[in-house]
C-alpha positions in Angstrom: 0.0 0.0 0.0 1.1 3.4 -0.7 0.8 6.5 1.0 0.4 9.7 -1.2 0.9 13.1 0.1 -0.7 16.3 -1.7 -0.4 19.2 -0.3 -1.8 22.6 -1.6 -0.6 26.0 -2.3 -2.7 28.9 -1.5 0.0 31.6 -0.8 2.9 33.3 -3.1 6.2 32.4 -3.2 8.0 35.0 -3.7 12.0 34.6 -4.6 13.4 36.4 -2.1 11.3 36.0 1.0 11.2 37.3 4.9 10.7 33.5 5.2 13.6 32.4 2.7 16.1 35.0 4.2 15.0 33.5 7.6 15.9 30.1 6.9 19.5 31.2 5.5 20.3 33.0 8.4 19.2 30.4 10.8 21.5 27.7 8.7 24.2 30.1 8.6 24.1 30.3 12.5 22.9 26.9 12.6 20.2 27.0 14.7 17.2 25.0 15.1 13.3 26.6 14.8 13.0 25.3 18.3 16.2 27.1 19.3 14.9 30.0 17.6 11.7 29.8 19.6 13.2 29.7 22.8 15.5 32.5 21.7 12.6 34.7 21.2 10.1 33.8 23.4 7.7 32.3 21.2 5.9 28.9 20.2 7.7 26.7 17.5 4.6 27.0 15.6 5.3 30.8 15.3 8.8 29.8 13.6 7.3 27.5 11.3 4.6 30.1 10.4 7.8 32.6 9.6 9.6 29.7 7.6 6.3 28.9 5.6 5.4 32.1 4.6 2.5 32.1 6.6 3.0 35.1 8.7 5.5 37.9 9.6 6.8 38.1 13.5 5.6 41.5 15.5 8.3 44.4 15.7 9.6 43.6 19.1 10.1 40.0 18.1 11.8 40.4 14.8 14.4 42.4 16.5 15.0 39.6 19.0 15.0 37.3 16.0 17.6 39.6 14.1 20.2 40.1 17.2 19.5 35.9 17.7 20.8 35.4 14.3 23.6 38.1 14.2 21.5 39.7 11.2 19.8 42.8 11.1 16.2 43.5 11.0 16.1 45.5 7.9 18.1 42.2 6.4 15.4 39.8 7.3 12.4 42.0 6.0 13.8 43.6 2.8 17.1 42.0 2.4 19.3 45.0 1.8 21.5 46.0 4.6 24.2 43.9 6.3 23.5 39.9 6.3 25.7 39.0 9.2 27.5 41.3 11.8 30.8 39.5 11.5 30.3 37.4 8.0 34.2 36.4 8.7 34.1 34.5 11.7 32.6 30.8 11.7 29.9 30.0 13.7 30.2 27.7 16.9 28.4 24.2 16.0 25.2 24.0 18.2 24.8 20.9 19.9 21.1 19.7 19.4 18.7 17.7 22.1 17.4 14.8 20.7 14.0 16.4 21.3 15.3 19.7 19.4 15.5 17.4 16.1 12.6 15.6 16.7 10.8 19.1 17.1 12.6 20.0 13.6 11.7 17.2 12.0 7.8 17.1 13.0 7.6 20.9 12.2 9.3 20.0 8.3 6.4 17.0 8.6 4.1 19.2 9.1 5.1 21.6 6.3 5.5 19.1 3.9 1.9 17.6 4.7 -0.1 20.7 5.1 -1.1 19.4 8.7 -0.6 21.9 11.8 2.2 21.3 13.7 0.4 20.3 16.7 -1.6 17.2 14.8 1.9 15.6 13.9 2.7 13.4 16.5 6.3 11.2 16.3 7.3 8.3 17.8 10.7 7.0 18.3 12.1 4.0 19.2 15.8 3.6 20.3 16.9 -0.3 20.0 20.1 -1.2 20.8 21.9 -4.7 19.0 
């Protein structure tokens, strides 16, 4: 039996997005929407909205989002101004939770499915040989 996934598109995609510019900087920092949610104080389902197009964060939030990434604000709504404060220095590698990718993953889920976040549910088993 297989399982086929449609999944519809009812907004514009536009090339150069808050939401694509969002998702560069938070791979360029590499950092996690439920990292990004903590950072800023808001639900993971708020992230996803940003990374899907589906909504645009509130003033106060998008500046906590912009000094979270190292990017500025005017960056992440318009794109012109500077990307990254100090593009030359690398990044630290963020060590993820388990639960942090599992987050990640059911949020991507859900994107890919058109189901909210909250209706994905994962399960995952851990067997050792």
């Amino acid at each position: 039996m297989a399982l086929t996934i449609t999944r519809k598109r009812n907004r514009l995609e536009e090339p150069a997005s808050f939401a694509t510019r969002l998702a560069g900087a938070m791979s360029v920092k590499q950092v996690s929407a439920s990292e990004v949610a903590r950072l800023v104080n808001v639900t993971p389902t708020a992230v996803w909205n940003w990374r899907n197009n589906n909504s645009v964060p509130r003033p106060q939030v998008l500046s906590a989002i912009a000094k979270a990434l190292d990017v500025s604000e005017e960056y992440l709504l318009s794109g012109s101004g500077p990307h990254h404060d100090d593009v030359s220095s690398p990044s630290e590698p963020a060590t993820r939770s388990v639960a942090e990718i599992l987050d990640d993953v059911r949020i991507e889920i859900a994107r890919l499915t058109g189901f909210p976040p909250d209706r994905v549910k994962l399960h995952l088993e851990l067997v050792s040989d």
